[in-house]
FITOR-344425 format. One record per residue (C-alpha): z, y, x; residue in three letters; residue number from 1. Coordinates in nm, 4 decimals, padded with zeros to 6 digits. Example, Ala and Ser with C-alpha at 12.3 -4.5 7.8 and 13.67 -1.06 7.14 Angstrom:
2
+----------+----------+----------+-----+-----+
!       c3 !       c2 !       c1 ! res !   n !
+----------+----------+----------+-----+-----+
!  00.7800 ! -00.4500 !  01.2300 ! Ala !   1 !
!  00.7140 ! -00.1060 !  01.3670 ! Ser !   2 !
+----------+----------+----------+-----+-----+
//
This chain:
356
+----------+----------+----------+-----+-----+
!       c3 !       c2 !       c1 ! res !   n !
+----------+----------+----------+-----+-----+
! -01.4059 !  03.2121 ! -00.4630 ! Unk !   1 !
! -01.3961 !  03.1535 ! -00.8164 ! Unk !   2 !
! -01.3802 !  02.8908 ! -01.0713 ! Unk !   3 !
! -01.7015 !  02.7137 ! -01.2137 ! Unk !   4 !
! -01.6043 !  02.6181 ! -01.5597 ! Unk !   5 !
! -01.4444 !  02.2811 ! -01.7182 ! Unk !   6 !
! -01.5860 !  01.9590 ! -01.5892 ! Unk !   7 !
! -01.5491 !  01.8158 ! -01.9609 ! Unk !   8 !
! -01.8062 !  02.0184 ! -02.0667 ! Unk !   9 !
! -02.0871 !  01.9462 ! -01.8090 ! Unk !  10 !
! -02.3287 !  01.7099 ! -01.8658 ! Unk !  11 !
! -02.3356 !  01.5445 ! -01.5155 ! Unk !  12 !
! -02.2595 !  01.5500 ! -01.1622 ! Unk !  13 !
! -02.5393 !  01.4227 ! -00.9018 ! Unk !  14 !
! -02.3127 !  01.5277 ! -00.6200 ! Unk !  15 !
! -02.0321 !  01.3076 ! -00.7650 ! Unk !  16 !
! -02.2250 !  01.0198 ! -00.7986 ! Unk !  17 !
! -02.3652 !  01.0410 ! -00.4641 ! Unk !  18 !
! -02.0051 !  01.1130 ! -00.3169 ! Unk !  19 !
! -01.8942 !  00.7721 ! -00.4888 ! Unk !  20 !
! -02.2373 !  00.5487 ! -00.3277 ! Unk !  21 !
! -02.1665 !  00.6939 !  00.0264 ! Unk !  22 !
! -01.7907 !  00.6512 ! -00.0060 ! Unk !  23 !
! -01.8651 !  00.2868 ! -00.1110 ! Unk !  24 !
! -02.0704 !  00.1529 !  00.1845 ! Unk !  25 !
! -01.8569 !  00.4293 !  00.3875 ! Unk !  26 !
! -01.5537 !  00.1614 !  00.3310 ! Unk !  27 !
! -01.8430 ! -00.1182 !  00.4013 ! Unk !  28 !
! -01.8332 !  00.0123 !  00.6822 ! Unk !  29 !
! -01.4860 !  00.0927 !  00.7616 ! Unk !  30 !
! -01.4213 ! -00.2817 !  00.7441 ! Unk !  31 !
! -01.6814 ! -00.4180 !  00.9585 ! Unk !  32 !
! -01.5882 ! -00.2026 !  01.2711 ! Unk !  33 !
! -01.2720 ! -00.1982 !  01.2079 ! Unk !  34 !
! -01.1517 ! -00.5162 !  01.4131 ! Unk !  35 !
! -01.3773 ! -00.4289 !  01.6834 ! Unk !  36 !
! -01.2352 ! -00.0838 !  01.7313 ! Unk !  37 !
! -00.8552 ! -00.2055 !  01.7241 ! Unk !  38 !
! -00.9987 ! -00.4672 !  02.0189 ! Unk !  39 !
! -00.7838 ! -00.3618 !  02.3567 ! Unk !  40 !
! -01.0566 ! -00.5805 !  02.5817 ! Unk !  41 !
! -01.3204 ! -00.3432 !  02.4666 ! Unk !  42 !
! -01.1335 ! -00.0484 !  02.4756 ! Unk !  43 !
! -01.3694 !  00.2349 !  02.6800 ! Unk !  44 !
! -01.6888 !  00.0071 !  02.6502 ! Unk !  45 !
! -02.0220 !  00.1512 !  02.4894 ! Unk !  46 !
! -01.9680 ! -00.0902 !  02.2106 ! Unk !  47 !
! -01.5861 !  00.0874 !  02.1472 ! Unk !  48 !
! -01.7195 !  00.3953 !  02.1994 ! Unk !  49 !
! -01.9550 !  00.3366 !  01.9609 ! Unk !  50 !
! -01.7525 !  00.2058 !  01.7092 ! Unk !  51 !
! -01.4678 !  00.5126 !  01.7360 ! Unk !  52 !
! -01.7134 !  00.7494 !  01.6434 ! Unk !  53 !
! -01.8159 !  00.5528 !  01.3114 ! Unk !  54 !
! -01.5018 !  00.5186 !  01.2754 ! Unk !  55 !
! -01.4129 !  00.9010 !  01.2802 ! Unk !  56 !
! -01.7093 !  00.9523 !  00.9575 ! Unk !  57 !
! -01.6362 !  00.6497 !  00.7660 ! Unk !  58 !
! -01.2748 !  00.7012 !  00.7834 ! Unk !  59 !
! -01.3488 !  00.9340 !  00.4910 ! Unk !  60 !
! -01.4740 !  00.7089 !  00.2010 ! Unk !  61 !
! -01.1621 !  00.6240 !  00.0515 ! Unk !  62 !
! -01.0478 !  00.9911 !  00.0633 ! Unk !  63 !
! -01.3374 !  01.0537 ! -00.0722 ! Unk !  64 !
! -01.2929 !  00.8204 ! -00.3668 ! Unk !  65 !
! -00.9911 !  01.0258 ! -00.4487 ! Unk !  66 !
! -01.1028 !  01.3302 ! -00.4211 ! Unk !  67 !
! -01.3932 !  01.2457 ! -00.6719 ! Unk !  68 !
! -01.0847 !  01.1060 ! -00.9062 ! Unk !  69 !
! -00.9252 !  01.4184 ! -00.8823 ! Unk !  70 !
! -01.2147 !  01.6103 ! -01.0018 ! Unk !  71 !
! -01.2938 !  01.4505 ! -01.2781 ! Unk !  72 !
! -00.9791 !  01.3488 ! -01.3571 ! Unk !  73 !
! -00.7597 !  01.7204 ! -01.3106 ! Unk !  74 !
! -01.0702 !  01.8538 ! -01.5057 ! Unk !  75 !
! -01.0642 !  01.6557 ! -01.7817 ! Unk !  76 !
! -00.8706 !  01.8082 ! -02.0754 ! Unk !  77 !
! -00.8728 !  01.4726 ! -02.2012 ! Unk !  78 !
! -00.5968 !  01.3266 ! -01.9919 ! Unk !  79 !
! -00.3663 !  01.5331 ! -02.1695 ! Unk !  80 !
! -00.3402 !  01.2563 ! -02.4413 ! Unk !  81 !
! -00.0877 !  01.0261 ! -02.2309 ! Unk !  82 !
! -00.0622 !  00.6955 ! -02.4397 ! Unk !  83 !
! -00.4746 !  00.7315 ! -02.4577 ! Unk !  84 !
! -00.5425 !  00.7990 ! -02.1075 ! Unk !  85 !
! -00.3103 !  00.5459 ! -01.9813 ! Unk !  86 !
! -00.4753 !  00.2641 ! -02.1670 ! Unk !  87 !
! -00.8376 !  00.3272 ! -02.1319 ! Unk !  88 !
! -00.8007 !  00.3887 ! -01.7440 ! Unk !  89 !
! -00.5438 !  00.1039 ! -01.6724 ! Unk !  90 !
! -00.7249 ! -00.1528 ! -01.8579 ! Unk !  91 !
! -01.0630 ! -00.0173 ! -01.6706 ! Unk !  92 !
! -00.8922 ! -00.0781 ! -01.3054 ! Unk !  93 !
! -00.6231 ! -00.3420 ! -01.4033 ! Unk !  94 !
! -00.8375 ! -00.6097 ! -01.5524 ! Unk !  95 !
! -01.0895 ! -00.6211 ! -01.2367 ! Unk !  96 !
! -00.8601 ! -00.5824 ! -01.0297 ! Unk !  97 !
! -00.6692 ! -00.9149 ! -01.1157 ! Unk !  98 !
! -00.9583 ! -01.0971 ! -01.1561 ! Unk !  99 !
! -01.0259 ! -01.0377 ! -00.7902 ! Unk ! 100 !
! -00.6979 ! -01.0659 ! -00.6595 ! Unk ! 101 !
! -00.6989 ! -01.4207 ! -00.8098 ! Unk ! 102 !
! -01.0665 ! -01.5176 ! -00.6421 ! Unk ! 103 !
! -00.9132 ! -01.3564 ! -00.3076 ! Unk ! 104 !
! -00.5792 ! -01.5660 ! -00.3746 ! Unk ! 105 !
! -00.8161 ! -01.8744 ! -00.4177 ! Unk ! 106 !
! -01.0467 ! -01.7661 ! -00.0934 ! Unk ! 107 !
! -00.7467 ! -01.7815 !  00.1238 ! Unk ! 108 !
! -00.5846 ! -02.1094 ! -00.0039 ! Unk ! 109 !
! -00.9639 ! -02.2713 !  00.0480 ! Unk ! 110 !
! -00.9163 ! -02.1374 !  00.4115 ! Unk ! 111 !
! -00.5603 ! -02.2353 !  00.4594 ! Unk ! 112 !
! -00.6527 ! -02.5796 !  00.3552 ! Unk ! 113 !
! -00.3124 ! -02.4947 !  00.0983 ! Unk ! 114 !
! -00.3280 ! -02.5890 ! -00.2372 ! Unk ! 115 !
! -00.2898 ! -02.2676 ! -00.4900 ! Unk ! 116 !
!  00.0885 ! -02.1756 ! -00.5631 ! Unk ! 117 !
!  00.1974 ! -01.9401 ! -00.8472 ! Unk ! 118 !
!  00.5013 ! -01.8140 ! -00.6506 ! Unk ! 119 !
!  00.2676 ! -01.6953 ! -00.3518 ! Unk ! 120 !
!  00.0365 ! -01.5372 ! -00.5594 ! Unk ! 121 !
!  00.3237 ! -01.3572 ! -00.7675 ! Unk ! 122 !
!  00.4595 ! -01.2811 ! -00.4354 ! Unk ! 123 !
!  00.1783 ! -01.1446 ! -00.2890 ! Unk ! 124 !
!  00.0471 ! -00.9609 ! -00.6152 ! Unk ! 125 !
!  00.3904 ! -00.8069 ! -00.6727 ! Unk ! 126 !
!  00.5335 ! -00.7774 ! -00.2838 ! Unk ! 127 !
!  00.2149 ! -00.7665 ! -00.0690 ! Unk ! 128 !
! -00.0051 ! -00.5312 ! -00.2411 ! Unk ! 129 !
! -00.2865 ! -00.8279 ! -00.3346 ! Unk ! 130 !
! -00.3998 ! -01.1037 ! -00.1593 ! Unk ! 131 !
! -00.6470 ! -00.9068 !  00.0217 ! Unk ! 132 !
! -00.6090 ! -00.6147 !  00.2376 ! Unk ! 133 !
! -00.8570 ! -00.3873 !  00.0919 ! Unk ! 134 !
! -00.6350 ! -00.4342 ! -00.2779 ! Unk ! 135 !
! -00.3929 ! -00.1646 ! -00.1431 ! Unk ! 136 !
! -00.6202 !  00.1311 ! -00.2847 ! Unk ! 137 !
! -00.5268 ! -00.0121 ! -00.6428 ! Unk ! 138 !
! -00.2158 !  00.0018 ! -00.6003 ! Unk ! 139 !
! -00.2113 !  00.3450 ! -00.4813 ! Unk ! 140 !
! -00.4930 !  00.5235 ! -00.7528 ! Unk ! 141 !
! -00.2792 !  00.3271 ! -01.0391 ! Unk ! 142 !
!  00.0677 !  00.5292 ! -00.9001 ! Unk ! 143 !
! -00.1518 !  00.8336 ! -00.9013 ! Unk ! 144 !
! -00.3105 !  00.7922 ! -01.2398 ! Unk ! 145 !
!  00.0113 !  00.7656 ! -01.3880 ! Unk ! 146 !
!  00.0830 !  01.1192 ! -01.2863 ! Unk ! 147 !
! -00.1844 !  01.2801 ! -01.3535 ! Unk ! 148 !
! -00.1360 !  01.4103 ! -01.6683 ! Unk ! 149 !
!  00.1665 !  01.6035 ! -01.5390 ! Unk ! 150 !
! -00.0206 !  01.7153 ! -01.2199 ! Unk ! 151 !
! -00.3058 !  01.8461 ! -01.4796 ! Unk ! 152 !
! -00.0269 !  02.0546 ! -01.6449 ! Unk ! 153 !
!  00.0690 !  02.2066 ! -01.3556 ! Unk ! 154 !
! -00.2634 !  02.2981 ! -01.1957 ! Unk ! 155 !
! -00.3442 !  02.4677 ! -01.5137 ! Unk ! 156 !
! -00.1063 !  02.7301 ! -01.5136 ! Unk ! 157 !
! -00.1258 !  02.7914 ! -01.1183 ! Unk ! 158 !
! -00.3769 !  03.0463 ! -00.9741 ! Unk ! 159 !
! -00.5772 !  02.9547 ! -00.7386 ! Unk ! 160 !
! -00.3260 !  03.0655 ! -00.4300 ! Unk ! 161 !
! -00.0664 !  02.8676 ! -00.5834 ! Unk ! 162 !
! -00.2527 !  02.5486 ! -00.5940 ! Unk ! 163 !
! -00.3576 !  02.5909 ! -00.2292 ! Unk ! 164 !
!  00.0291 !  02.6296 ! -00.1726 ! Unk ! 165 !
!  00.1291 !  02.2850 ! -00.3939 ! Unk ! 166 !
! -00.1426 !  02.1059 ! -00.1875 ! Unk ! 167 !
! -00.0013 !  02.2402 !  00.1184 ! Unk ! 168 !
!  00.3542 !  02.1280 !  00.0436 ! Unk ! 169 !
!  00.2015 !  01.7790 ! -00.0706 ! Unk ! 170 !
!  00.0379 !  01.7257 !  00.3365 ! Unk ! 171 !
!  00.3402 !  01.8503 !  00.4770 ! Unk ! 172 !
!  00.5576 !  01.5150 !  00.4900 ! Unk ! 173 !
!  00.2462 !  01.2254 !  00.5449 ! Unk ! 174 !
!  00.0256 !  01.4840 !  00.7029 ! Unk ! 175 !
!  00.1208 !  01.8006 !  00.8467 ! Unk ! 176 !
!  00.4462 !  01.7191 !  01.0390 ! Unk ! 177 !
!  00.2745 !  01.3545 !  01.1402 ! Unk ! 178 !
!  00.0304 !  01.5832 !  01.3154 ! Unk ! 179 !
!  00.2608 !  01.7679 !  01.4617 ! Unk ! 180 !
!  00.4751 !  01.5006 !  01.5965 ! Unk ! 181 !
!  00.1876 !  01.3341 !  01.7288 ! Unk ! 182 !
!  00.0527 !  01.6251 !  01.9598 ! Unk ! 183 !
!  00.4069 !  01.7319 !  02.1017 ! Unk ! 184 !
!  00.7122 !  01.5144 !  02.1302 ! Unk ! 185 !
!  01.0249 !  01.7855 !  02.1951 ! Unk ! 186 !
!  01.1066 !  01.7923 !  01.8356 ! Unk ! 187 !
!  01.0611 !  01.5302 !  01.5453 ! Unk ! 188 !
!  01.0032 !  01.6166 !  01.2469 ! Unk ! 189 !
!  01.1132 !  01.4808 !  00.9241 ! Unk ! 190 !
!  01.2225 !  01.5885 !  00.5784 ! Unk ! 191 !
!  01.1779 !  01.2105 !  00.4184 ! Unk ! 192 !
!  00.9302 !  01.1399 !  00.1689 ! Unk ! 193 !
!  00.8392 !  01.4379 ! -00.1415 ! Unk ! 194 !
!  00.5619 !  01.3359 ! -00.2887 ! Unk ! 195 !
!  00.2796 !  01.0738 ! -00.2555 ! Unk ! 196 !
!  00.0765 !  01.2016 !  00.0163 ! Unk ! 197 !
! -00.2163 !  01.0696 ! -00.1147 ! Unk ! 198 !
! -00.2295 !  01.3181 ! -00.4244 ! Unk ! 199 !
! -00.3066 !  01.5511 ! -00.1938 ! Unk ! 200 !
! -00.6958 !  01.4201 ! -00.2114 ! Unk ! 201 !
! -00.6664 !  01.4327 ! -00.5592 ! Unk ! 202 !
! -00.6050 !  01.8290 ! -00.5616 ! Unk ! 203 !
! -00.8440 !  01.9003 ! -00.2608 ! Unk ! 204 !
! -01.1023 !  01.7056 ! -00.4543 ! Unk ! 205 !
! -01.0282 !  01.9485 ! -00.8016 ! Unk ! 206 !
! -00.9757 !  02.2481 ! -00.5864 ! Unk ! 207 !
! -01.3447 !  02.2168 ! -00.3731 ! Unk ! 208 !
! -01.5031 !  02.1082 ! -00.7242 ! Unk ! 209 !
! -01.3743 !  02.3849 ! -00.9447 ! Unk ! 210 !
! -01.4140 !  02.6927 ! -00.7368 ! Unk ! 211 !
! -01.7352 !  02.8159 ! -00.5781 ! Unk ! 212 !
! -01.6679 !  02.9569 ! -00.2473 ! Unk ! 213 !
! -01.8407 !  03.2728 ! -00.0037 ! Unk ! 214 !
! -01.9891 !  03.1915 !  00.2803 ! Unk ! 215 !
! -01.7453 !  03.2800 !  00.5132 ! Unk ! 216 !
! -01.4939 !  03.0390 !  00.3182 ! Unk ! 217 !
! -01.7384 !  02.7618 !  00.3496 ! Unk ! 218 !
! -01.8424 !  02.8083 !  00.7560 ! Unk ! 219 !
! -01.4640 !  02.7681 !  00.7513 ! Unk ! 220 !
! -01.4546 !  02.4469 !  00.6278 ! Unk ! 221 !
! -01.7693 !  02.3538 !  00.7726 ! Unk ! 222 !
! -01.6030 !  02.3898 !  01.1471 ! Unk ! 223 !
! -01.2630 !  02.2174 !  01.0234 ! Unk ! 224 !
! -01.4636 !  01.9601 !  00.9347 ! Unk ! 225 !
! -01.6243 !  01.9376 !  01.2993 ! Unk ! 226 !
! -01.2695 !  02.0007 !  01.4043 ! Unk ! 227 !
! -01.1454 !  01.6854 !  01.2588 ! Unk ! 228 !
! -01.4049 !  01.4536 !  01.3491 ! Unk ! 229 !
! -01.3636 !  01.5719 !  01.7179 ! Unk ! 230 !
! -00.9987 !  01.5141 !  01.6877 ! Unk ! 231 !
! -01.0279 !  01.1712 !  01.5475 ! Unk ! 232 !
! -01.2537 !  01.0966 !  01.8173 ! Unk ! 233 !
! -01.0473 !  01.2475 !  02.0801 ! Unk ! 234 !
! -00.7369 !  01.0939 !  01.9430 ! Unk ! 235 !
! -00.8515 !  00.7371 !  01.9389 ! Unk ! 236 !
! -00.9528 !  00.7550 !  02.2969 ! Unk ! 237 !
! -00.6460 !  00.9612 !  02.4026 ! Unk ! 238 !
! -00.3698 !  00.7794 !  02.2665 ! Unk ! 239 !
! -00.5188 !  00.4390 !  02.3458 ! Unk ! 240 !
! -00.5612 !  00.1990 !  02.6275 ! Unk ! 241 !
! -00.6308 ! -00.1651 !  02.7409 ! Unk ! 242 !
! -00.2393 ! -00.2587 !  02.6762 ! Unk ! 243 !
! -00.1801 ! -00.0974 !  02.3798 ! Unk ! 244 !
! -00.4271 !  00.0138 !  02.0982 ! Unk ! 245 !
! -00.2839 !  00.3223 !  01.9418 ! Unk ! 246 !
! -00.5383 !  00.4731 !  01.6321 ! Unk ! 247 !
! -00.3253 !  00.7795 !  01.5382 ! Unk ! 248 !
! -00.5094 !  00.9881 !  01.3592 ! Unk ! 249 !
! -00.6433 !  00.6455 !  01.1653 ! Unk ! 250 !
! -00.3501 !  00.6763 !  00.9008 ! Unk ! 251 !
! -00.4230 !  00.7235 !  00.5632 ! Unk ! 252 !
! -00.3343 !  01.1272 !  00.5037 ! Unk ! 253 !
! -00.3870 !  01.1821 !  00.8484 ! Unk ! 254 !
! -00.4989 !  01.5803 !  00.9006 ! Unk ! 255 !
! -00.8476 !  01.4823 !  01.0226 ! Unk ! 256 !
! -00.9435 !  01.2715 !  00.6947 ! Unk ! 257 !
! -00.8463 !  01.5741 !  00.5062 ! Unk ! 258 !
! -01.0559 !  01.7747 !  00.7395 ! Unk ! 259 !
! -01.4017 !  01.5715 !  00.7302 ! Unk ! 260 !
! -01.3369 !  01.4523 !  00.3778 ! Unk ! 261 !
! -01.3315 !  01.8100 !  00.2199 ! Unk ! 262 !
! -01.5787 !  01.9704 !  00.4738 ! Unk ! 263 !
! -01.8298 !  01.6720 !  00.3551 ! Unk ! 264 !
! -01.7568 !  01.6538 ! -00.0047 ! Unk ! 265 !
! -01.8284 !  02.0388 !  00.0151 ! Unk ! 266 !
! -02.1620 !  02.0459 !  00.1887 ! Unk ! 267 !
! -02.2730 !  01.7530 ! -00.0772 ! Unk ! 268 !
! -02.1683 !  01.9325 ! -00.3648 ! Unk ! 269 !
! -02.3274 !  02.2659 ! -00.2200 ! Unk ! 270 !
! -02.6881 !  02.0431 ! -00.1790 ! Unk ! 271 !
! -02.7263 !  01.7806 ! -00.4178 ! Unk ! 272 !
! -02.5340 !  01.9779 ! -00.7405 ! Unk ! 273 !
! -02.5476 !  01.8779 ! -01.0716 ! Unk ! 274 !
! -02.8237 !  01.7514 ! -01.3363 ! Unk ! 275 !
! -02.8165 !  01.6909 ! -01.6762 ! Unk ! 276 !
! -03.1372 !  01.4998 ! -01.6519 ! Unk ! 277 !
! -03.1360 !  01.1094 ! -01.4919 ! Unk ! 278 !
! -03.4837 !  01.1613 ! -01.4133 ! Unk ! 279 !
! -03.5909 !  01.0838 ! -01.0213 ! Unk ! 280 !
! -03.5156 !  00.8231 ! -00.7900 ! Unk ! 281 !
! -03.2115 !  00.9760 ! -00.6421 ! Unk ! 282 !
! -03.0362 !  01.0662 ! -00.9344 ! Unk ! 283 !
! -03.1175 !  00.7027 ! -01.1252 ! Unk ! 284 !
! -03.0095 !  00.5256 ! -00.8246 ! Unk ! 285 !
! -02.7131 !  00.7402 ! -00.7343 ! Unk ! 286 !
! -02.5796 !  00.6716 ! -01.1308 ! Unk ! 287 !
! -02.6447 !  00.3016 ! -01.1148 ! Unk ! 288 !
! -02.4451 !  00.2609 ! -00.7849 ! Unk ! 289 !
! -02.1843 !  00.4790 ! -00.9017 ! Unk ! 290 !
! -02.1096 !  00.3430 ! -01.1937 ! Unk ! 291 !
! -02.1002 ! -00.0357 ! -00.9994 ! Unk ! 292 !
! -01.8516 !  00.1423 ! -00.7108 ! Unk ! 293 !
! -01.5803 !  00.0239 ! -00.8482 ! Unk ! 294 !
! -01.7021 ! -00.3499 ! -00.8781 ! Unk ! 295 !
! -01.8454 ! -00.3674 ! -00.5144 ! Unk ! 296 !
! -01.5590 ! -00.2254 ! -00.3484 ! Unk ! 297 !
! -01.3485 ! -00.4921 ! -00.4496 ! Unk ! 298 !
! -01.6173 ! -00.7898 ! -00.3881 ! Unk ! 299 !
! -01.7393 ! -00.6576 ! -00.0531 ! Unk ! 300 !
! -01.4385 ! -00.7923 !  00.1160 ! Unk ! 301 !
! -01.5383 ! -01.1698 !  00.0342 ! Unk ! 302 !
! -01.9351 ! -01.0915 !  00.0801 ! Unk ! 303 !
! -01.8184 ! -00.9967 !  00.4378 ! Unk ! 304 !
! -01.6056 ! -01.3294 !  00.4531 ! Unk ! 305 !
! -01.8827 ! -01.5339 !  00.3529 ! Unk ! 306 !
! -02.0996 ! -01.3213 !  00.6609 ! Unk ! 307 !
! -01.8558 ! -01.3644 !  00.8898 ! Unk ! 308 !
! -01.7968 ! -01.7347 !  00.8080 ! Unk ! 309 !
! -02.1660 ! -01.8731 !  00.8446 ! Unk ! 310 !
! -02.2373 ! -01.6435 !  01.0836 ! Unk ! 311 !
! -01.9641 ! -01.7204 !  01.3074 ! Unk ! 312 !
! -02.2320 ! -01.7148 !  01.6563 ! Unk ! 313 !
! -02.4036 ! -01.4129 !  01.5947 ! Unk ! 314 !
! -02.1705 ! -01.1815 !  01.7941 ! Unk ! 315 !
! -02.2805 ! -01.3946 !  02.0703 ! Unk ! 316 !
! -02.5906 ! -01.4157 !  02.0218 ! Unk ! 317 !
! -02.6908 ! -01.0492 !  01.9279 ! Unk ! 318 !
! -02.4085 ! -00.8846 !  02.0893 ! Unk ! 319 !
! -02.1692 ! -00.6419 !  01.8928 ! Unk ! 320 !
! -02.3486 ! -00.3575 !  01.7797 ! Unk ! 321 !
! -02.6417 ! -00.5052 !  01.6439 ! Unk ! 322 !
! -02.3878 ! -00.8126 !  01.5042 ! Unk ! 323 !
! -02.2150 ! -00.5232 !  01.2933 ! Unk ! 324 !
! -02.5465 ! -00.3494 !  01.1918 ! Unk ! 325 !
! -02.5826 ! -00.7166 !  01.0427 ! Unk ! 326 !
! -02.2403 ! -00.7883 !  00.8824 ! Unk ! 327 !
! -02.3054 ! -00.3929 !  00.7300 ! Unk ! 328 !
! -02.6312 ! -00.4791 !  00.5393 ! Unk ! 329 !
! -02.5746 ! -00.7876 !  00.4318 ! Unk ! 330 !
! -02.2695 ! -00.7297 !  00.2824 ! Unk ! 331 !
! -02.3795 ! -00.3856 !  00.1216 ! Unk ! 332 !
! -02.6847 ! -00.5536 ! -00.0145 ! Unk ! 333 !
! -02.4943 ! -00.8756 ! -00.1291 ! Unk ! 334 !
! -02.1970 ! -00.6669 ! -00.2621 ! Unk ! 335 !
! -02.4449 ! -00.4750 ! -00.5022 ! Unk ! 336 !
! -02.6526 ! -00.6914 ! -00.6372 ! Unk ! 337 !
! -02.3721 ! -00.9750 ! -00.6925 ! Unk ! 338 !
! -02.2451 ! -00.6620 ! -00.9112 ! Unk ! 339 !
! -02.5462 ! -00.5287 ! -01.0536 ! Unk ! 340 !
! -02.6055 ! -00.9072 ! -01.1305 ! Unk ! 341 !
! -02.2153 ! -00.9211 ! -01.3311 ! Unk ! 342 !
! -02.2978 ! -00.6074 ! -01.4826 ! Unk ! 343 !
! -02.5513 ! -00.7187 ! -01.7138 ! Unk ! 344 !
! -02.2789 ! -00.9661 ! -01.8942 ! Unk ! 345 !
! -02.0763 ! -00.7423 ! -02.1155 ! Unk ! 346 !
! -01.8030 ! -00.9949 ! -02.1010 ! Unk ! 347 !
! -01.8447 ! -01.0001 ! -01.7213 ! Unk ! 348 !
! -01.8821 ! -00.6551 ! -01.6411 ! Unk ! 349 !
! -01.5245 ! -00.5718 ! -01.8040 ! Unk ! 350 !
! -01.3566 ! -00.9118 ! -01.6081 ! Unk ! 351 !
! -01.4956 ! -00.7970 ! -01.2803 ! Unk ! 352 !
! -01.6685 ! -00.4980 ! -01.2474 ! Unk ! 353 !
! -01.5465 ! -00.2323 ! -01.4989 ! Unk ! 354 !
! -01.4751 !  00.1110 ! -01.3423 ! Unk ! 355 !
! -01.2382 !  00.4022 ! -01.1930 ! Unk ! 356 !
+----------+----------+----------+-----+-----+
//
């Protein structure tokens, strides 16, 4: 394999922008099965069945998300400028970010029936990780953006080999000896926490979008990526049953998101490429979407409340499947445009939509 230049000094990624879209309705996604897959009274039904393998391919949009970050981000010679970088990209994530934690803080005292208290928000903003569950991923890209100038620093004077080896040591605390533990239990392992495990997408991301690889290297990846999609589904059904629902390979840095994730964001980049040019459908759409990512992953969460809440009879009426084929579009669609809509207020678009 070898390396395919600076990222600063192309003039634009289609792949990248259609990673972002798919990783954005991928989470959509995520969070409409999600409840219905952690169910133990439909555990083993076609509707659970259903859901677990969904749930093995859209388990890799927020990996995905990071990876992207860790493209453009490890590429960028830019970051190098610390006071700079932290700034502009905390202000860009920060400012939306708050903005929706309070409209999420306000959702939930509106469904409490609890008037708003400035403790419990502090609390929850500072202690909780947001008043929303999906506000966890902002936590976790901030902690990683403020390394990343010192990650870029290393990767640049490590060969390829020894950047393979850093990610490697990365995945071996939150991902590698997880995995092991989980498929044999006559040792545990544990050396305590190294490093965010999550940084590991960050590298994967700048390793598969640097190099160019052979085709050998590639059917490699292909089949781990197969590999890890079996696993999750295997591993869902496995560990579970009707008394206790037990998701293992559903943690964040499990082995089989770092698996799909890089197998997919490989076979993307290998078939979509790059453009300079914003000309076609695909490419105008993909840039428009990507650019609003940010905004409609942290409003789809209340979009879905809002389906849920005047909805509340259509699981009964439709049944499941076609219930969450329901809750899926109408919060994607409703997501976007109530972005695309806050996007075309300058003011607005830098209160609530912004970007990564």
């Amino acid at each position: 394999m070898k390396a395919i230049g600076n990222a600063a000094q192309r003039p634009a990624y289609l792949y990248i922008d259609i990673l972002r879209c798919i990783a954005t309705y991928l989470v959509i996604a995520l969070h409409c099965i999600s409840s219905y897959l952690a169910s133990s009274s439909l555990f083993g039904t076609p509707v659970w069945w259903v859901c677990n393998v969904v749930n093995s391919i859209v388990r890799m949009g927020v990996p995905i998300f990071f990876m992207v970050s860790g493209f453009l981000l490890l590429s960028d010679e830019r970051v190098l400028d610390i006071p700079s970088f932290y700034t502009k990209r905390l202000k860009k994530v920060l400012i939306p970010f708050l903005c929706w934690d309070i409209i999420y803080f306000l959702e939930n005292c509106y469904l409490q029936a609890q008037p708003p208290d400035l403790r419990q928000f502090l609390l929850e903003l500072l202690a909780q990780r947001g008043s929303k569950y999906h506000l966890w991923f902002i936590y976790k890209i901030i902690a990683i953006y403020l390394l990343i100038p010192f990650l870029k620093k290393i990767l640049d004077h490590c060969k390829l080999r020894e950047q393979i080896l850093l990610l490697l040591v990365v995945m071996l605390q939150p991902t590698i000896f997880p995995f092991i533990n989980t498929v044999q239990s006559a040792v545990h392992i544990d050396f305590g926490s190294l490093i965010e495990g999550r940084i590991g997408f960050f590298i994967l991301g700048y390793i598969l979008g640097k190099y160019d690889f052979s085709s050998l290297q590639k059917r490699i990846l292909y089949l781990g990526g197969i590999a890890g999609f079996l696993l999750n589904v295997w591993g869902s059904f496995y560990y579970s049953s009707p008394q206790e629902m037990n998701l293992v390979f559903n943690d964040g840095c499990a082995l089989t998101h770092f698996l799909t994730a890089g197998a997919f964001f490989l076979w993307v980049k290998e078939h979509c490429g790059t453009t300079g040019s914003s000309t076609g459908v695909i490419p105008r759409l993909s840039k428009h979407i990507s650019e609003l990512s940010y905004g409609i992953y942290l409003s789809h969460v209340l979009l879905l409340d809002c389906c849920i809440y005047f909805v509340r009879g259509l699981p009964n009426a439709l049944g499941a499947s076609r219930s969450i084929l329901v809750f899926f579009a109408g919060t994607a669609l409703c997501s976007t445009l109530l972005v695309f809509l806050l996007s075309k207020s300058r003011g607005l678009r830098k209160l609530l939509v912004s970007g990564f």
